[in-house]
KOLLO-328605 format. One line per 3 residues: their letters; for each residue x, y, z of C-alpha. Coordinates in steps of 0.5 Angstrom, whole numbers. Each point is the difference from the previous one (the first is absolute). Example, Ala and Ser with C-alpha at 12.3 -4.5 7.8 and 13.67 -1.06 7.14 Angstrom:
as) 25:-9:16  2:7:-2
***
This chain:
xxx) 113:-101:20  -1:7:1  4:1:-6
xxx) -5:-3:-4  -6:4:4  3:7:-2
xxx) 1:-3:-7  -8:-3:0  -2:8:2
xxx) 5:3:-4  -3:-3:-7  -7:0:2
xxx) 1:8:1  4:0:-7  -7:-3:-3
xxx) -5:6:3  -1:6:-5  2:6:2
xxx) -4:6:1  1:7:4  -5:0:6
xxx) -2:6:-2  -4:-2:-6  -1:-7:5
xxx) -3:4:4  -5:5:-5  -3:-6:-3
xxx) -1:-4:7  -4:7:3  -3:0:-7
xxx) -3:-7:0  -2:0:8  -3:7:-2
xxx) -4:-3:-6  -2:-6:5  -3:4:5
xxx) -4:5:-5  -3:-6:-5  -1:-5:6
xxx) -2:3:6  0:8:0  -4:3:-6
xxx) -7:-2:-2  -2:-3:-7  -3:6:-4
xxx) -6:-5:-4  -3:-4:7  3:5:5
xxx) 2:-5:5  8:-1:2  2:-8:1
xxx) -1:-1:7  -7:1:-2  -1:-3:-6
xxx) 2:-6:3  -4:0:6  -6:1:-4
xxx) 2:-6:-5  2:-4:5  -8:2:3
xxx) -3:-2:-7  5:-7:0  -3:-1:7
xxx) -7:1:-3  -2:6:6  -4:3:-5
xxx) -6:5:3  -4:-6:1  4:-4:4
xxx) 1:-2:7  6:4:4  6:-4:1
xxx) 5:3:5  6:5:-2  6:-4:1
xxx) -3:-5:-5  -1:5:-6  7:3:3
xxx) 4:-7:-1  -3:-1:-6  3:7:-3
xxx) 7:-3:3  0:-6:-2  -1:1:-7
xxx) 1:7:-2  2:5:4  9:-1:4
xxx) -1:6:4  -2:0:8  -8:-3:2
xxx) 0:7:4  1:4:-7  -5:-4:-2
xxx) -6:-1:5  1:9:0  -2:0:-6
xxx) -5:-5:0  -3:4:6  1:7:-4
xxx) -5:-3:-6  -5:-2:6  0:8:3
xxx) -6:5:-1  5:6:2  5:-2:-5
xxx) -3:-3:-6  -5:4:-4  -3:-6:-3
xxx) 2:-6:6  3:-7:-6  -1:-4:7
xxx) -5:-2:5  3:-1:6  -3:-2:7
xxx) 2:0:7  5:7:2  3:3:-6
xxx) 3:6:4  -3:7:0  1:6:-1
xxx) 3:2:6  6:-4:-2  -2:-6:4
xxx) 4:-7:-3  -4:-6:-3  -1:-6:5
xxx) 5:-5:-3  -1:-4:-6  -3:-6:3
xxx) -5:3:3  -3:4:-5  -4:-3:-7
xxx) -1:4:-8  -3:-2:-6  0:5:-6
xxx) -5:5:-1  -5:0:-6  3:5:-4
xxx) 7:-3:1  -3:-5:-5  0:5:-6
xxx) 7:0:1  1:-8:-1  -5:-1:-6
xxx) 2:-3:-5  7:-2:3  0:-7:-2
xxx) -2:2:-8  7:1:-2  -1:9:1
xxx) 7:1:4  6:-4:-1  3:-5:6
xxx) 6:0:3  4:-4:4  1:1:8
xxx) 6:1:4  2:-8:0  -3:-1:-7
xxx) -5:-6:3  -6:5:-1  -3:5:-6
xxx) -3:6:4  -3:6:-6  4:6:-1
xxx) -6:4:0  -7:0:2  -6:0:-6
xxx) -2:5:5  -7:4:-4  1:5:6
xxx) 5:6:-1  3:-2:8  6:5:-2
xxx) -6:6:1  -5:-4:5  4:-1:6
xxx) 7:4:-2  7:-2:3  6:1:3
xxx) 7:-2:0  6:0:1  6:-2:-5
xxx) 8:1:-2  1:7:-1  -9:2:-2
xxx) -6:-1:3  -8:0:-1  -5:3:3
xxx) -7:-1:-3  -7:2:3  -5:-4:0
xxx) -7:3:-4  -7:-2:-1  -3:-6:-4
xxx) -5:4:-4  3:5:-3  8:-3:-2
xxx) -6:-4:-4  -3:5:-3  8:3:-2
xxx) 2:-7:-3  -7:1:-4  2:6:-2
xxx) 7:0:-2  -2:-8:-4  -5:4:-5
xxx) 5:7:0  7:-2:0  1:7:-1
xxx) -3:3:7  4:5:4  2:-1:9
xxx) -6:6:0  -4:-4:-4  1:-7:4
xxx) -1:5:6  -7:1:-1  -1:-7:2
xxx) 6:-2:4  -1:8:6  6:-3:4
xxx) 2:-6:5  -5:-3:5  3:-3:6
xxx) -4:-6:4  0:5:6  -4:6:-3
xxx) 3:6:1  1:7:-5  5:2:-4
xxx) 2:6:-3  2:4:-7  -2:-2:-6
xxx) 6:3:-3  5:-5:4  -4:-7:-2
xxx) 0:2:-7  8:1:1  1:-7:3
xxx) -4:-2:-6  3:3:-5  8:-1:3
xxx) -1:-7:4  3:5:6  -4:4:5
xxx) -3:2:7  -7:0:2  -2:3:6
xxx) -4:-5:5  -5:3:5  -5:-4:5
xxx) -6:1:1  -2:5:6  -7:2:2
xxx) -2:5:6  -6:0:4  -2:0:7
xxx) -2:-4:6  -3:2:6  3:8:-2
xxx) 7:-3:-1  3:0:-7  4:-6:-2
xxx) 3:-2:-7  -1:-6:-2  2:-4:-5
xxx) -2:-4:-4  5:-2:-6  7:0:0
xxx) 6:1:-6  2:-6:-3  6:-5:3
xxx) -1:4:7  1:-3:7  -7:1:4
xxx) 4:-1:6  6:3:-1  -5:7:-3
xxx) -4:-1:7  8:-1:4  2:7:-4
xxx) -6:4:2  0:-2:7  8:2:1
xxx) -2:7:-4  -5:1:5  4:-3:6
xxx) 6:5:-3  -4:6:0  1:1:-8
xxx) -7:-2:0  -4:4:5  -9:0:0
xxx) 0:-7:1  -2:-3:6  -1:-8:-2
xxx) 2:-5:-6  -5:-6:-1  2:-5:-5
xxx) -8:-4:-1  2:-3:-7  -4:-6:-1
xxx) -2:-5:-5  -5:5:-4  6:6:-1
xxx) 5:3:3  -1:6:5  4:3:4
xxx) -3:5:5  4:6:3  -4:5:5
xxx) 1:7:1  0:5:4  -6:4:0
xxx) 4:7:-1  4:-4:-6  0:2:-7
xxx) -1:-6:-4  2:2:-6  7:2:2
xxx) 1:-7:4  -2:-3:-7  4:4:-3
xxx) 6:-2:4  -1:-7:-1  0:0:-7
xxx) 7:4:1  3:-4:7  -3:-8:-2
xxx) 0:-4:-5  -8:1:-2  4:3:-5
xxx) 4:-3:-4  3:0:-7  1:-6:-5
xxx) 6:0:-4  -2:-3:-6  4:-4:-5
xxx) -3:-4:-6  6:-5:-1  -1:-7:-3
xxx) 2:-6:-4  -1:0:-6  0:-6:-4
xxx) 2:-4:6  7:2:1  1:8:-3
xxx) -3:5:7  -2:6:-3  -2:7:2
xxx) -7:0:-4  -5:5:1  -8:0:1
xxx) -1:-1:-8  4:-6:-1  -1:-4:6
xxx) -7:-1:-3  3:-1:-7  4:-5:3
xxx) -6:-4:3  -3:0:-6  5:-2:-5
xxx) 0:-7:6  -7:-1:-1  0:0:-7
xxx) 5:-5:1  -3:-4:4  -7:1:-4
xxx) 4:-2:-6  4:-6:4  -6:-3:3
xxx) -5:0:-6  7:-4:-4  0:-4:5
xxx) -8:-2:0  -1:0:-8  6:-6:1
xxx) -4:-3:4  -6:1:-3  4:-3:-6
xxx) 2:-6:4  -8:-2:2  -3:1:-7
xxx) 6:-4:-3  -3:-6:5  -7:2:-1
xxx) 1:-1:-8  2:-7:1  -4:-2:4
xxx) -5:3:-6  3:-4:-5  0:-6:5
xxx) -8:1:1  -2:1:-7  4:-7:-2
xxx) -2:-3:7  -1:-8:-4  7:1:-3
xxx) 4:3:6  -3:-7:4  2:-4:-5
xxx) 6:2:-1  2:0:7  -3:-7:1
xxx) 4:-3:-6  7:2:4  4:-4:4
xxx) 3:6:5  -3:7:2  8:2:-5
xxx) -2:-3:-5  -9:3:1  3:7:0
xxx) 5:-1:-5  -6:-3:-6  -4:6:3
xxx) 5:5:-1  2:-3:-7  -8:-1:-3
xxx) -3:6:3  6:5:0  0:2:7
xxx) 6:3:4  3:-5:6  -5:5:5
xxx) -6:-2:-3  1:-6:-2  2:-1:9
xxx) -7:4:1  -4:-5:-5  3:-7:4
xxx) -2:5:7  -7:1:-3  -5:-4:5
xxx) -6:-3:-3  -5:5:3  2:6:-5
xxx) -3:-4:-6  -7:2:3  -4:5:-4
xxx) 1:7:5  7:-2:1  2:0:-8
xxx) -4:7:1  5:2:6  6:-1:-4
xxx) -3:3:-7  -2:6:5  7:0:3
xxx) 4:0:-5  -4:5:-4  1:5:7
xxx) 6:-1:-1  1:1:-7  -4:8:1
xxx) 5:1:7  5:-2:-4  -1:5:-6
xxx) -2:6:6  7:-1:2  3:0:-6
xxx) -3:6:-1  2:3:6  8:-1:-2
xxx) -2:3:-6  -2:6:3  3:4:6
xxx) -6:5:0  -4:-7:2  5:-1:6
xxx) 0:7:2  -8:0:1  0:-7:4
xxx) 6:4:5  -6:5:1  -4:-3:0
xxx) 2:-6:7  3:8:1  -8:2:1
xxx) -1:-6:3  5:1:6  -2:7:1
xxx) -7:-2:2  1:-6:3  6:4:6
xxx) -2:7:-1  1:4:6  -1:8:3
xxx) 7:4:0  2:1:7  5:5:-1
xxx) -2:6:-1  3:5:-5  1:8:1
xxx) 2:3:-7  2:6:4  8:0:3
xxx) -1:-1:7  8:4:0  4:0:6
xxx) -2:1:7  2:7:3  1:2:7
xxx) -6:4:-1  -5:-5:-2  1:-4:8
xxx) -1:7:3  -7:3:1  -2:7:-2
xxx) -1:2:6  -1:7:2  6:4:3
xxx) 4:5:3  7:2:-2  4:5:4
xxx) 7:3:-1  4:3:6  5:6:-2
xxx) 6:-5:2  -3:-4:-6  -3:-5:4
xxx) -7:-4:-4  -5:-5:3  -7:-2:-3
xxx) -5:0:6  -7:-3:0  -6:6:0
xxx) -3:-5:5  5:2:5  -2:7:1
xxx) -7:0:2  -5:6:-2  1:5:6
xxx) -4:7:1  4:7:-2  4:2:6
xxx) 2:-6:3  8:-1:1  0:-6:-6
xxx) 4:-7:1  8:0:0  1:-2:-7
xxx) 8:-1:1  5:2:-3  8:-2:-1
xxx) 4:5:5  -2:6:5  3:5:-5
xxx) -4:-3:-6  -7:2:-3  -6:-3:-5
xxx) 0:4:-6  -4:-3:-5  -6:-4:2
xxx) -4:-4:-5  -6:-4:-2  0:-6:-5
xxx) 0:-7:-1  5:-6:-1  0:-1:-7
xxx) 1:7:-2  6:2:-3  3:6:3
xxx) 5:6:-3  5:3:6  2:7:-3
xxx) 6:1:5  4:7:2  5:0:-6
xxx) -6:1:-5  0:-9:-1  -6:-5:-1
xxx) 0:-7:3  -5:-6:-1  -3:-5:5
xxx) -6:-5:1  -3:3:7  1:-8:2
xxx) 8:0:-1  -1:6:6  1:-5:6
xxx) -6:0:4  1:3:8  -4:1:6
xxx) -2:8:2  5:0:5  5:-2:-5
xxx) 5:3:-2  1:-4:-7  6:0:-5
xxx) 4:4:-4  -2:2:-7  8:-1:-2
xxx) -2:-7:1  -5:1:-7  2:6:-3
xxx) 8:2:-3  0:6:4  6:5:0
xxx) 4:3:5  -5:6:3  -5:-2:-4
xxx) -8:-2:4  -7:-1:-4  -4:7:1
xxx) -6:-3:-4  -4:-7:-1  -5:-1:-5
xxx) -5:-6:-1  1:-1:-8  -6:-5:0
xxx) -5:5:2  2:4:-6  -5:5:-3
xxx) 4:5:-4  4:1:-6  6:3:4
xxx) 4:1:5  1:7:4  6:0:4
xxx) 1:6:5  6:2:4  0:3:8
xxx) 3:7:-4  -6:0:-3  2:-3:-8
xxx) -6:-4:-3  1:-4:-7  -5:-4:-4
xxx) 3:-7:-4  -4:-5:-3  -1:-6:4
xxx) 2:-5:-6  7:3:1  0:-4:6
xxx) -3:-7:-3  7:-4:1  4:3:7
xxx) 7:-4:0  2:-3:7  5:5:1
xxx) -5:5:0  -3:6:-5  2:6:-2
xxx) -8:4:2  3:7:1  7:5:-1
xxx) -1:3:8  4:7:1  6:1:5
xxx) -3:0:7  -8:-2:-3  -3:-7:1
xxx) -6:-3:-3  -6:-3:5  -6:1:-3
xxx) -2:-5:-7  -8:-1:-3  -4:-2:-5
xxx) -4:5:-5  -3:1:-6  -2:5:-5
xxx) -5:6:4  2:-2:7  3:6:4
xxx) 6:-1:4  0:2:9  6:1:4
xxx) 0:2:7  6:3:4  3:-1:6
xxx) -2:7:2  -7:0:-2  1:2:-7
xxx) -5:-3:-6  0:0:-7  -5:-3:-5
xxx) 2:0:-8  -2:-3:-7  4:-7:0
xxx) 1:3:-8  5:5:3  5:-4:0
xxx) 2:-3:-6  2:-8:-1  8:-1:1
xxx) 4:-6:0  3:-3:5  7:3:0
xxx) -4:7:1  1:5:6  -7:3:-1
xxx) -3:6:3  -3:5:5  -6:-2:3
xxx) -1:5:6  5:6:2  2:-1:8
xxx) 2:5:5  5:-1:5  1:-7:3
xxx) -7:-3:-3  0:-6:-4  -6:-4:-3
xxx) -3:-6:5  -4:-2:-6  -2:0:-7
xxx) -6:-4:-2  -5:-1:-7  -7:3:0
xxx) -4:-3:-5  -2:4:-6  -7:3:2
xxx) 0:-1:7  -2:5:5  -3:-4:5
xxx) 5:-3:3  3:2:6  8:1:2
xxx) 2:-3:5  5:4:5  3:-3:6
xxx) 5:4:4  6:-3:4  -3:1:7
xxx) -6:-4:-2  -5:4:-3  -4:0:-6
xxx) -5:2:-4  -2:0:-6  -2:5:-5
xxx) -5:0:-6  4:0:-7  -5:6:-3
xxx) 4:4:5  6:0:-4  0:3:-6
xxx) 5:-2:-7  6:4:0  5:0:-5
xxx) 6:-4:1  7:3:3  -5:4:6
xxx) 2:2:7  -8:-4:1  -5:2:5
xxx) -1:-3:7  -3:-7:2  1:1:8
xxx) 1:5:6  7:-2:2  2:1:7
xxx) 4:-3:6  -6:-3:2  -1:-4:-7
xxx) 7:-1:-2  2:0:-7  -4:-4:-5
xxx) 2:-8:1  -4:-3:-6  -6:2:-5
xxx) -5:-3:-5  -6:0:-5  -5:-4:2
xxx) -5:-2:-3  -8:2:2  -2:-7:-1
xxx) 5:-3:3  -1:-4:6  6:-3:3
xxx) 5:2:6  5:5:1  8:-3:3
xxx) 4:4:5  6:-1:1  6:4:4
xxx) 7:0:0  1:-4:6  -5:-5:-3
xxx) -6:1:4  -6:-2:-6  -8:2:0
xxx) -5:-3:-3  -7:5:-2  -6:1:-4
xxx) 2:5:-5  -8:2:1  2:3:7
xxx) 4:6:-2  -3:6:-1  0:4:-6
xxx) 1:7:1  4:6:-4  7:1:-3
xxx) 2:5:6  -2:-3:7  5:-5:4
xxx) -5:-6:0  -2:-5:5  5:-6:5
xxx) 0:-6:-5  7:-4:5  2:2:7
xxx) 8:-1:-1  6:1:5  3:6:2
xxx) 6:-2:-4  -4:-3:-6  -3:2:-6
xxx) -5:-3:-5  4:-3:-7  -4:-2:-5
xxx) -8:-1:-2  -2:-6:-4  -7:-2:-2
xxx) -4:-6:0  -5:-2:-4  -6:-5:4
xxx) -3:-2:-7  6:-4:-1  1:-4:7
xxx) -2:-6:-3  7:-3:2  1:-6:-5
xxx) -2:-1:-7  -1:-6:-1  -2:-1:-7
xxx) 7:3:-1  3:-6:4  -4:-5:-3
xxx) 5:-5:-4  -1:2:-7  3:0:-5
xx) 7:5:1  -2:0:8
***
């Protein structure tokens, strides 16, 4: 017996072909692959609907759910599609039934639904039998004319039932309400648009076949989501247009305003496809995780009338950078990926771009039109054939009756009518049915009217067969017909501008500040505030420095944005945003500059200057020797990460002094030993960056420069400020300074004594400037004054005490501070616009 079953296997084996499994497995991959594109994943380019949703509204029209028709509950509308059309999973189908009734996720709802459909939270629908639907009014332009033989029917999965392959839809839905999915080996990801203008581009594109994407974006500006919002860049929606493929930046939409003196944000439209509840979980964690700081409460008050999202601030915040950073930490903004693929006569999936997908749905209403009018004028034919028999019937009614009362059978009365009167089987049956009431007089006139509109209807269509211009302008014109009957305001608005990436800068605000760099090389941005306005004389505030032997050399006033240049010892210049310095208390002691510039072993930064607050046309560099040199400022458009060469520093010599000047300005430097010299900034020619330079002033002895600084052409009435390391100071007016030639030995700015020390800092100030003057010793010990409480006295006197210091320490540095510019945040230039 076994013997006979492993000869039974053995022939039945011999009996199959054989094939590699490799080609076996390629063609099975290919045909799943091709199942999942045509029947489940990719939308249908000519009525923009995937199966699952042409069957639930096909299965909608079967059941007679039209816009005027009663609700019937979910679960019947869903077996219906299950039973007759649609082998997949109820859940899959009710999904998609539940999508189509969402005012969030279609731009133009194809089902009206009622009971809880979801919300934008991402809350579920309540279960099938619980909720009921019909179609919308405008779902119904998108079954007209379906049973005139316009669309071809194909069997259903157990072929018991016929379903159509496509919609007769009037409506571009591709456009409309767009579409995603996810198939084998491609995808698509459409946006939704408004109504009115893929109308007016359908228009023009039927009468300019021609037009360009540019031409047909006068019309269409760019997607309109159904929850509102912006979008961004012109450039990048004509791309996607263009290429089928593109990423358009999506931003909510966010207002600040005040209540009870507290600023809040509140917004009011958020990017398509977010999760409200997940963006409001996303905020409160970043607030709760001290990434987000100001805000002190987040309210979700979104109701039936819109969405709004409330989030408090702090009445010290600033809204712009809060703003800004939910734009750059949340989903408020956001991206979509498009991606135009669709099947294109029913089974071919195509990339296609703005162009085509209109072209496409054109040549399918043509059809259609075409289809329809054929189908009508078949029809028409029909009737007219049964009306001219009866004609014939009337004109010879005496004959007729005879004949048919001198016939045995009803066969043989319809046999002697066809024969006498030359009638076809149809009308021959239609006479036999004629009742005794068409021979009154107005029903005779019925016929004969009929049939004559029969005869001009028949003709009309004709007519439009023979000329697709008339089939074209009947398009347009049920087009025009749409257009007024659905039209809508965008709700997305479009900025044609790039809105560019998001920077680190643009969640900062431009906030005045203090930056101090220590001789060990040690930074920090401090806050002007923590130092409040003292009289001269006093003993300051510790202002902290990194270690007992380390000291504040450079002091300086600006603000976040700014870009600022750091010239160092070795001749080399570096660039940084004020806000990339991490910010410190006054008593801190901050971070090392190795973290954020490429120094060399040996090599610290002599020199900071704020690049934004340039007003000149070079850069003039001096050296504690005494060396000065003038070079274009546009020589240092592009530093390099790795640093720039400024200036070639002499053995021994270091750069720590760099301005701003321009043609008539005159050149300051002040010695440690009380030494000055003014000079024409044209004394010095303009070199390139690899120069040495020249004298500026010849030092006796141990002298060294302390300061060099720019006195605007013509000016002389300014004062020079001169401080010295015991805490005195004065100031002295710049008339009393005259203009030598460059390479002197200069004249006296103070009477230098052991009561004063030597000079610590200097500066030209400004007669209209009215502003406050920082202090600040080695051991970091800080003073805020009035510049206006220094006294102006003469060239050779010791000054007045401005700082008390310690035995031990000395003053280091001198920085001023401007009091017109104490508005601490700008906030037109936080506000999200455009590239902020």
């Amino acid at each position: 017996m076994s013997d006979n079953n492993e000869n039974t296997q053995g022939t039945l084996l011999e009996s199959f072909p054989k094939r590699e499994i490799v080609d076996e497995m390629r063609e099975s991959y290919l045909d799943y692959a091709m199942s999942v594109i045509v029947s489940r994943a990719l939308p249908d380019v000519r009525d923009g609907l995937k199966p699952v949703h042409r069957r639930i509204l096909y299965a909608m029209h079967k059941l007679g759910l039209t816009s005027g028709a009663k609700f019937r509950k979910s679960a019947a509308v869903v077996g219906e599609v299950l039973a007759k059309y649609h082998p997949h999973g109820d859940a899959a189908v009710y999904d998609s039934m539940v999508r189509m009734a969402q005012d969030f996720a279609m731009r133009y709802m194809l089902v009206h639904g009622q009971g809880n459909f979801g919300s934008i939270d991402g809350d579920s629908p309540a279960a099938m039998r619980y909720t009921e639907a019909k179609m919308q009014k405008i779902t119904s332009e998108m079954l007209a004319d379906l049973e005139k033989e316009t669309v071809d029917f194909r069997d259903n999965y157990d072929g018991t039932q016929k379903e159509p392959s496509v919609l007769p839809s009037k409506l571009p839905t591709l456009l409309l309400n767009g579409g995603t999915g996810i198939a084998v080996g491609m995808a698509t990801n459409i946006p939704p648009h408004n109504l009115q203008e893929v109308v007016d581009a359908v228009l023009h594109l039927s009468n300019n076949p021609e037009a360009t994407i540019d031409d047909l974006m006068e019309y269409i500006k760019g997607p309109d989501f159904p929850t509102g919002g912006k979008i961004y860049d012109k450039s990048v929606i004509r791309e996607a247009y263009a290429t089928g493929r593109g990423s358009i930046i999506m931003r909510g939409v966010a207002n600040i305003d005040e209540d009870k003196g507290k600023p809040r944000i509140i917004i009011t439209e958020i990017p398509y496809q977010v999760n409200k509840a997940n963006l409001v979980t996303k905020i409160a964690d970043l607030v709760r995780d001290k990434v987000i700081t100001g805000i002190t409460d987040v309210r979700d008050e979104s109701n039936r009338e819109g969405i709004r999202v409330v989030i408090v601030l702090k009445r010290d915040s600033f809204p712009g950078k809060v703003l800004n950073q939910l734009y750059k930490l949340t989903p408020l903004q956001s991206s979509f990926g498009c991606n135009f693929i669709a099947l294109t006569g029913g089974i071919q999936p195509r990339l296609l771009d703005l162009k085509s997908i209109l072209e496409e749905f054109i040549d399918h209403r043509k059809e259609v039109i075409k289809r329809r009018t054929e189908y009508e004028l078949k029809i028409a034919l029909a009737r007219a054939h049964i009306l001219e028999g009866l004609k014939i019937a009337l004109d010879n009614i005496d004959e007729v009756i005879a004949t048919i009362r001198g016939s045995e059978t009803k066969e043989i009365a319809k046999e002697n009518l066809i024969t006498k009167f030359k009638l076809s089987d149809l009308q021959a049956d239609a006479i036999l049915a004629m009742r005794l009431q068409t021979l009154a007089g107005l029903e005779r006139k019925k016929i004969e009217d009929e049939l004559n509109e029969k005869m001009l209807f028949i003709k009309d269509c004709e007519d439009i067969l023979a000329k697709p211009e008339r089939i074209l302008s009947i398009m347009q014109e049920e087009l025009g017909e749409i257009k007024e009957k659905y039209t809508d305001e965008r709700k997305t608005e479009v900025i044609p501008e790039a809105l560019g990436k998001m920077r680190a800068v643009d969640t900062v605000p431009n906030e005045e500040k203090i930056i101090t760099i220590t001789q060990a090389g040690w930074v920090k941005r401090i806050s002007p505030a923590s130092f409040r306005t003292q009289s001269r004389g006093g003993k300051g505030l510790k202002g902290g420095v990194a270690k007992v032997d380390d000291e504040v050399k450079i002091v300086l006033h600006t603000f976040n944005h700014n870009e600022l240049l750091f010239f160092t010892s070795k001749g080399r210049v570096f660039r940084l945003r004020a806000f990339e310095i991490p910010e410190a208390s006054r008593t801190a002691k901050g971070q090392s500059l190795v973290n954020f510039l490429n120094l060399q072993d040996g090599e610290f930064v002599t020199a900071l200057l704020d690049e934004t607050a340039n007003t000149g046309e070079y850069l003039m560099m001096a050296t504690e020797q005494g060396v000065i040199k003038k070079t274009k400022i546009e020589d240092f458009k592009n530093v390099r990460k790795s640093g720039l060469i400024a200036i070639k520093i002499r053995e021994g010599d270091m750069l720590y002094w760099v301005r701003y000047t321009t043609k008539g300005d005159d050149v300051m430097i002040v010695t440690k030993n009380g030494k000055s010299i003014r000079f024409d900034e044209n004394d010095v020619r303009s070199m390139g960056r690899a120069a040495t330079g020249v004298r500026g002033i010849k030092l006796k002895g141990d002298d060294k420069v302390v300061e060099m600084d720019v006195v605007e052409a013509g000016d002389d009435h300014s004062n020079l400020l001169v401080v010295m390391e015991n805490g005195l100071g004065k100031m002295t007016k710049l008339k009393n300074f005259r203009k030598q030639n460059r390479g002197g030995t200069g004249v006296k700015a103070a009477n230098i004594t052991a009561k004063t020390g030597k000079i610590a800092g200097s500066k030209v100030i400004k007669p209209d400037f009215d502003g406050d003057l920082m202090l600040m010793t080695h051991a970091g010990q800080s003073i805020r004054m009035k510049v206006s409480d220094i006294p102006t006295i003469g060239r050779s006197t010791q000054g007045v005490i401005l700082m008390r210091s310690g035995d031990d320490d000395k003053l280091a540095g001198v920085s001023l501070i401007s009091t017109g510019a104490e508005k601490t945040d700008k906030e037109e230039e936080l506000m999200p616009k455009l590239d902020v």
